[in-house]
N, C-alpha and C positions, 0 to 999 in steps of 0.2 A: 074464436067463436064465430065471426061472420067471415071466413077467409073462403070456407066450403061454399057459401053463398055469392059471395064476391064471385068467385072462377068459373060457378058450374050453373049456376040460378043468372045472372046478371049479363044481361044481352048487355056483347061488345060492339062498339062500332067505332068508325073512322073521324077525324084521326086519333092517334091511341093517345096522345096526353089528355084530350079532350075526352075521353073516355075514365083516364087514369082519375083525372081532377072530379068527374061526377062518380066516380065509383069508391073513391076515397074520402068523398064530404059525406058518402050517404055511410061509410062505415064509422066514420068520428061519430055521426050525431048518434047512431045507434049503440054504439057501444059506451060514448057519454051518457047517453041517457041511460043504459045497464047498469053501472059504474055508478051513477049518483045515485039511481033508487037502491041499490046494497047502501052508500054510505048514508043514509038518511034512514033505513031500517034500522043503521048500526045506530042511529041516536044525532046524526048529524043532523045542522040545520039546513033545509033544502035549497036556499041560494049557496050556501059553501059549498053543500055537494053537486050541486049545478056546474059552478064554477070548477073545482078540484076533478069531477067526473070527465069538464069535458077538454079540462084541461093538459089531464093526465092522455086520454085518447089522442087527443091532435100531437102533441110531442113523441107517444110512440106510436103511431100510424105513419107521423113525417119521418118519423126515423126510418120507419120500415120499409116505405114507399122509396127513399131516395137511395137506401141500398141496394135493392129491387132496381131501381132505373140505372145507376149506376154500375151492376151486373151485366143487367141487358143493353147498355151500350156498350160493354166490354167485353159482347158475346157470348158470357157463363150464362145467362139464360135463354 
């Protein structure tokens, strides 16, 4: 959902983990915040889905980000 926006909307700049770190906090909160307003439509209470939204985001975002870095220091990207 925000990857297209990450890559192609989101002014990069130097140096690139500093870039990596504000461009990956802004996709957690966003996509947390997506995440909890579906499970709080579904009948959830909104601090669970608070929590469970943004906690789900930050575990696969880290996951994604460190495969991603770990790629591109290993020159496949």
């Amino acid at each position: 959902l925000t990857l297209p926006a990450l890559w192609y909307l989101a002014p990069r700049f130097s140096p690139y983990w500093a870039w990596v770190l504000v461009a990956e906090r802004g996709v957690v909160l966003v996509e947390g915040a997506l995440f909890a307003g579906w499970l709080a439509t579904m009948g959830s209470p909104w601090r669970r889905a608070l929590v469970l939204g943004g906690g789900v985001s930050l575990i696969a975002n880290g996951a994604s980000t460190a495969v991603g870095l770990a790629l591109r220091s290993l020159g496949a990207l």
